[in-house]
N, C-alpha and C positions, 0 to 999 in steps of 0.2 A: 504494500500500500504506500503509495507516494504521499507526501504530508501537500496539505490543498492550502495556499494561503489566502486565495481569495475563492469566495462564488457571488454565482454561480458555478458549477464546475462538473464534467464529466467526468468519470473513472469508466475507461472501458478494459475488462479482460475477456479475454479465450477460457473457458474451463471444459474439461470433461469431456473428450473428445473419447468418441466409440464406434467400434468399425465391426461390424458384422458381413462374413462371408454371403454374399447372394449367389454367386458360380464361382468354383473353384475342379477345375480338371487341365488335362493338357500342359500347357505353357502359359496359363493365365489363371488370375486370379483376382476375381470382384468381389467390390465391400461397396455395403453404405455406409457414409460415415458420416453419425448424426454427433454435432458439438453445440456446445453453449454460450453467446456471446453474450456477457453480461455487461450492462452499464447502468452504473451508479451516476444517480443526480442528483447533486448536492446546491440547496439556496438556503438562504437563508434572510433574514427578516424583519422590522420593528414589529410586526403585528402578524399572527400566527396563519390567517389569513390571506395576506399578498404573502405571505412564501409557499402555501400550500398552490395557490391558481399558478405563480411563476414555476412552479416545480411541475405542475401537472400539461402547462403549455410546454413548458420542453420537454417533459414524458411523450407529448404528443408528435412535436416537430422529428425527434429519433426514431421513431416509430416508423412516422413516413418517410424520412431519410433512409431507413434500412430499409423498409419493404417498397420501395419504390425504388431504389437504384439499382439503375439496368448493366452496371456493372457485374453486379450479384447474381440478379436473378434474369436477365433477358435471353430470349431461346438462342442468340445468335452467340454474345459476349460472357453471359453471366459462367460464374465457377461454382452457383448453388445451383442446384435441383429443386427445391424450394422450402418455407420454412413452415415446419410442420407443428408451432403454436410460438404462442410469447405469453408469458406473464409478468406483471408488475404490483411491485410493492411497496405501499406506501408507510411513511411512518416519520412522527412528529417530535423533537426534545424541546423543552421550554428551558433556556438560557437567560443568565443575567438582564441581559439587555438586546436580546433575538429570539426567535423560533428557529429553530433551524427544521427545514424538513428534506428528509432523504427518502427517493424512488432506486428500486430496482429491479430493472428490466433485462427477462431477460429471455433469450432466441433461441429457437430450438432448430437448428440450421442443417441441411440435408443434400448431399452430394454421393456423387458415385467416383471412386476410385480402380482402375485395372492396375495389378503388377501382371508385368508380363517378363518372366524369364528367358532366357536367349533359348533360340533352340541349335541341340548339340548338329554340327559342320555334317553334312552325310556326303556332302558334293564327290568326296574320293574315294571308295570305298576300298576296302584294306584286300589284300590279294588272298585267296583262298588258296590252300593246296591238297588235296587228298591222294590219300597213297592206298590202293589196294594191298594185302597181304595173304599170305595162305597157311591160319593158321594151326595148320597139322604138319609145315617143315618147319623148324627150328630158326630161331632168328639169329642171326650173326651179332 
Protein backbone atom coordinates (compact mmCIF):
# COMPACT_ATOMS: atom_id res chain seq x y z
CA UNK A 1 0.00 0.00 0.00
CA UNK A 2 1.41 3.33 -1.19
CA UNK A 3 0.87 6.20 1.71
CA UNK A 4 -1.99 8.66 -0.29
CA UNK A 5 -1.06 12.31 0.60
CA UNK A 6 -3.78 13.85 -0.86
CA UNK A 7 -7.45 12.95 -2.24
CA UNK A 8 -9.01 12.24 -3.87
CA UNK A 9 -7.15 9.31 -4.92
CA UNK A 10 -7.04 5.87 -6.67
CA UNK A 11 -5.22 2.76 -5.58
CA UNK A 12 -5.56 0.22 -8.21
CA UNK A 13 -4.04 -3.57 -7.83
CA UNK A 14 -4.09 -6.86 -9.81
CA UNK A 15 -5.13 -9.68 -7.27
CA UNK A 16 -5.85 -13.21 -7.71
CA UNK A 17 -5.27 -14.20 -10.90
CA UNK A 18 -6.69 -18.00 -11.98
CA UNK A 19 -6.22 -20.10 -14.94
CA UNK A 20 -8.32 -23.00 -15.59
CA UNK A 21 -7.55 -25.73 -18.29
CA UNK A 22 -10.55 -25.45 -21.03
CA UNK A 23 -8.33 -27.84 -23.87
CA UNK A 24 -5.39 -29.33 -23.17
CA UNK A 25 -3.99 -32.28 -25.63
CA UNK A 26 -1.27 -32.36 -28.58
CA UNK A 27 1.15 -29.33 -28.47
CA UNK A 28 -1.31 -26.84 -26.85
CA UNK A 29 -2.64 -25.94 -24.09
CA UNK A 30 -5.87 -23.59 -23.15
CA UNK A 31 -6.85 -21.70 -19.96
CA UNK A 32 -9.39 -19.06 -18.91
CA UNK A 33 -7.94 -16.99 -16.85
CA UNK A 34 -10.33 -15.13 -14.77
CA UNK A 35 -8.25 -12.12 -12.33
CA UNK A 36 -9.31 -9.26 -10.01
CA UNK A 37 -8.67 -5.63 -10.79
CA UNK A 38 -9.38 -3.88 -7.78
CA UNK A 39 -9.43 -0.08 -7.17
CA UNK A 40 -9.65 1.62 -4.05
CA UNK A 41 -11.29 5.31 -3.88
CA UNK A 42 -10.38 7.33 -1.58
CA UNK A 43 -12.18 11.35 -0.60
CA UNK A 44 -12.48 12.71 1.73
CA UNK A 45 -14.42 15.79 3.32
CA UNK A 46 -15.92 18.62 5.70
CA UNK A 47 -19.31 17.11 5.62
CA UNK A 48 -19.97 13.31 5.46
CA UNK A 49 -22.15 13.88 2.66
CA UNK A 50 -20.16 15.64 -0.22
CA UNK A 51 -17.53 12.84 0.38
CA UNK A 52 -19.94 10.19 0.10
CA UNK A 53 -21.67 11.79 -3.63
CA UNK A 54 -17.76 12.67 -4.63
CA UNK A 55 -16.80 9.05 -3.83
CA UNK A 56 -19.77 7.53 -5.48
CA UNK A 57 -19.26 9.92 -8.91
CA UNK A 58 -15.87 8.55 -9.24
CA UNK A 59 -17.05 4.91 -8.38
CA UNK A 60 -19.01 5.69 -11.25
CA UNK A 61 -16.62 7.41 -13.90
CA UNK A 62 -14.08 3.99 -13.25
CA UNK A 63 -16.77 1.91 -13.93
CA UNK A 64 -17.32 3.35 -17.21
CA UNK A 65 -13.73 3.98 -17.92
CA UNK A 66 -13.19 0.04 -17.53
CA UNK A 67 -16.07 -1.20 -19.00
CA UNK A 68 -16.06 0.94 -21.95
CA UNK A 69 -12.44 0.94 -23.02
CA UNK A 70 -12.17 -0.67 -26.28
CA UNK A 71 -8.77 -1.38 -25.51
CA UNK A 72 -9.82 -4.04 -23.20
CA UNK A 73 -12.67 -5.27 -24.38
CA UNK A 74 -13.26 -4.46 -28.31
CA UNK A 75 -13.72 -7.61 -30.72
CA UNK A 76 -10.87 -6.25 -32.84
CA UNK A 77 -8.20 -4.79 -30.11
CA UNK A 78 -9.32 -5.64 -26.64
CA UNK A 79 -6.87 -8.48 -24.40
CA UNK A 80 -10.26 -9.27 -22.29
CA UNK A 81 -12.82 -11.61 -23.35
CA UNK A 82 -15.19 -9.91 -21.19
CA UNK A 83 -15.92 -9.06 -17.49
CA UNK A 84 -17.96 -11.43 -15.80
CA UNK A 85 -19.20 -9.14 -12.77
CA UNK A 86 -17.91 -6.03 -10.49
CA UNK A 87 -18.62 -5.26 -7.03
CA UNK A 88 -18.39 -2.30 -4.97
CA UNK A 89 -18.00 -1.37 -1.56
CA UNK A 90 -18.72 1.36 0.37
CA UNK A 91 -17.65 2.41 3.67
CA UNK A 92 -17.41 5.67 5.83
CA UNK A 93 -14.72 6.93 9.10
CA UNK A 94 -15.62 10.19 10.94
CA UNK A 95 -12.36 12.11 11.58
CA UNK A 96 -11.25 15.19 13.54
CA UNK A 97 -12.05 17.56 11.09
CA UNK A 98 -13.25 15.11 7.75
CA UNK A 99 -15.22 12.11 6.62
CA UNK A 100 -13.27 10.22 4.84
CA UNK A 101 -15.07 7.79 2.64
CA UNK A 102 -13.44 4.77 0.85
CA UNK A 103 -15.05 2.47 -2.24
CA UNK A 104 -13.81 -0.63 -3.48
CA UNK A 105 -14.39 -1.85 -6.63
CA UNK A 106 -13.75 -4.56 -7.90
CA UNK A 107 -13.56 -6.66 -11.78
CA UNK A 108 -13.94 -9.91 -12.36
CA UNK A 109 -11.89 -9.88 -15.62
CA UNK A 110 -11.98 -12.85 -18.20
CA UNK A 111 -9.52 -13.84 -21.16
CA UNK A 112 -8.32 -16.91 -22.83
CA UNK A 113 -4.78 -17.94 -22.87
CA UNK A 114 -2.90 -20.80 -25.44
CA UNK A 115 0.65 -22.36 -24.46
CA UNK A 116 1.77 -23.91 -27.28
CA UNK A 117 4.81 -26.17 -27.18
CA UNK A 118 7.20 -26.53 -30.06
CA UNK A 119 6.65 -29.52 -31.98
CA UNK A 120 9.63 -32.16 -31.92
CA UNK A 121 11.90 -31.51 -35.83
CA UNK A 122 10.52 -34.89 -37.84
CA UNK A 123 11.77 -33.15 -41.21
CA UNK A 124 14.82 -35.83 -41.38
CA UNK A 125 14.05 -38.84 -40.39
CA UNK A 126 16.81 -41.03 -38.61
CA UNK A 127 18.15 -44.09 -41.09
CA UNK A 128 16.67 -47.46 -40.26
CA UNK A 129 18.77 -50.65 -40.77
CA UNK A 130 17.43 -54.25 -40.34
CA UNK A 131 19.41 -57.28 -40.42
CA UNK A 132 17.80 -60.69 -41.03
CA UNK A 133 19.46 -63.70 -39.17
CA UNK A 134 19.09 -67.59 -38.90
CA UNK A 135 18.65 -68.38 -35.62
CA UNK A 136 19.52 -72.04 -35.54
CA UNK A 137 23.43 -71.29 -36.91
CA UNK A 138 25.55 -69.90 -34.33
CA UNK A 139 26.59 -66.27 -34.28
CA UNK A 140 30.12 -65.26 -34.60
Amino acid sequence: MWPVTSKPALLIYGYAERKEATTQGGYQHQFRVTSSLVIRVLTEGPLSGDAEILCEDLCGQVERAILRAPELFSPQDGVLQRCAGVTTQLSAEQKERATEVEATIEFQLVWEEVFTMAEPDTSECATVSVGMTDPTLPSA
